[in-house]
Each structure stands twice: as structure tokens, then as C-alpha cells.
C-alpha positions as CSV (number, residue, x, y, z in Angstrom):
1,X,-55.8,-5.5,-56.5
2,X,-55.8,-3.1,-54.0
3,X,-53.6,-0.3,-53.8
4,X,-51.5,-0.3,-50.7
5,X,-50.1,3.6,-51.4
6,X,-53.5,4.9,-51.6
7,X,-54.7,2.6,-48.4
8,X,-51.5,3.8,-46.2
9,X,-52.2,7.8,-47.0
10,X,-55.6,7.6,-46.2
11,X,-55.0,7.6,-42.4
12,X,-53.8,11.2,-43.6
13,X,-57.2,12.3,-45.0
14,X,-59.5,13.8,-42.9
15,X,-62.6,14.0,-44.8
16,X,-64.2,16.3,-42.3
17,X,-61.8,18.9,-43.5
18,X,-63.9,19.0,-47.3
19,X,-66.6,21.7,-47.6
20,X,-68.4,21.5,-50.7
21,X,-68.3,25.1,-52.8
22,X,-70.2,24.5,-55.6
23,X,-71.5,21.2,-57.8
24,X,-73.0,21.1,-61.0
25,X,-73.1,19.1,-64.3
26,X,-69.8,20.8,-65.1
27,X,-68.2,19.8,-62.4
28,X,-67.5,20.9,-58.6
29,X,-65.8,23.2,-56.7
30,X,-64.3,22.0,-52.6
31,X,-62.0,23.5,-50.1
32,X,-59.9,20.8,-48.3
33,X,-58.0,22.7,-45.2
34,X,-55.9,25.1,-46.7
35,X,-56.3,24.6,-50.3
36,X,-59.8,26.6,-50.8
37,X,-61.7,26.6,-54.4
38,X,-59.9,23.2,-55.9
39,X,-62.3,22.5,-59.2
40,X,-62.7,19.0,-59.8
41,X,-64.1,18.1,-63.3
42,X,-65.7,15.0,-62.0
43,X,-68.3,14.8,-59.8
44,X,-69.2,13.1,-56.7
45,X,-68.3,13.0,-53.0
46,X,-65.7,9.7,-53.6
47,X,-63.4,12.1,-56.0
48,X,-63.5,14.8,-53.2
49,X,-62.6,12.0,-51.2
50,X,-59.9,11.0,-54.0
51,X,-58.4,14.1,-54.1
52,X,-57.8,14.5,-50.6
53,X,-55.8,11.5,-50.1
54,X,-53.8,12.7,-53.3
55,X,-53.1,16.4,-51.4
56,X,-52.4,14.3,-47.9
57,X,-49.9,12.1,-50.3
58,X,-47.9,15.0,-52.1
59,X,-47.9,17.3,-48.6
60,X,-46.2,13.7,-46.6
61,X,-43.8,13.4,-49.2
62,X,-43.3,16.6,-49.6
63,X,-42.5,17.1,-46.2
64,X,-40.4,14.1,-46.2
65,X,-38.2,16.3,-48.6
66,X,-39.2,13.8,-51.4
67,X,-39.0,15.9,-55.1
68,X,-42.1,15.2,-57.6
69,X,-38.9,13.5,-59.7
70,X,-38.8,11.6,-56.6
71,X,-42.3,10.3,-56.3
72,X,-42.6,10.2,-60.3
73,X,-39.4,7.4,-59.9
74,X,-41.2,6.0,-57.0
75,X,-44.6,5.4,-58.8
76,X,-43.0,3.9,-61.6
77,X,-40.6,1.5,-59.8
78,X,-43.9,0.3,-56.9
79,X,-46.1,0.1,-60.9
80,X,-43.4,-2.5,-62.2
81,X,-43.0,-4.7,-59.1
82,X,-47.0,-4.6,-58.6
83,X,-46.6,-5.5,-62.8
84,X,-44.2,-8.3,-61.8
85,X,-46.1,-9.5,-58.9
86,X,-49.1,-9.9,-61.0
87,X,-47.3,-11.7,-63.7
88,X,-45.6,-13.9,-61.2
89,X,-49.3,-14.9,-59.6
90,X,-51.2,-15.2,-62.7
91,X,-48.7,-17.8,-63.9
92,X,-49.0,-19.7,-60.7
């Protein structure tokens, strides 16, 4: 099921903002914008990509004067209805 948090804050994420510092079997190195030399233990350009909309998703709410305890209660409350929607379907 598709995650309609993750597809909303990617209008946020400009992927033309992520240079590429270093990659290697160890993992990789990016600068997104403002946030220069993030270290990423997995590789590949998707979890660049991945990342991004996870900075874009913190900085909106953030700006939106939304706490982490905020977005923790948020995640866990959107995790049990997508839980109960699921259940609902399946026994449909």
C-alpha cells in the first residue's frame, strides 16, 4: 500500500538540490541544500532520494511548529488507522 505521507512530502523534495560527496562499499556521503556531508550507510541514489523527502518532512513540520513528540504521536496514530484500514479490507 502506498504511503500517502511519504507521496504528499515529495512535492517538497527537490532532488536537484543532492550532490553526491563520496560513495563507497561503506556507504555514502550527500549534501542536500543546507545540510552538507549527511552519511548514509546505504547505498544508492533512491536512499539519497529517501532521505530527502525525510529532511523536506521534518523541516514542514517543523516549521508548522509541530514537536518530534508531535510527529512521533502522529506516525503512530496514521500506522493504526492504515492497520485498521487493512484489517477492515482484508476481511472484506
Amino acid at each position: 500500500h502506498t504511503n500517502y505521507f511519504a507521496r504528499w512530502f515529495l512535492m517538497f523534495a527537490d532532488f536537484s538540490k543532492i550532490l553526491v560527496d563520496r560513495e563507497d562499499l561503506n556507504g555514502q556521503y550527500f549534501t542536500y541544500g543546507e545540510y552538507e556531508h549527511l552519511y548514509l550507510p546505504l547505498l544508492g541514489s533512491h536512499q539519497r532520494k529517501n532521505a530527502t523527502v525525510a529532511i523536506e518532512a521534518i523541516s514542514t513540520l517543523k516549521e508548522n511548529t509541530i514537536t518530534i513528540t508531535q510527529i512521533t504521536r502522529l506516525t503512530i496514530r496514521f500506522l493504526l488507522i492504515l492497520l485498521l484500514m487493512l484489517s477492515i479490507e482484508e476481511s472484506i
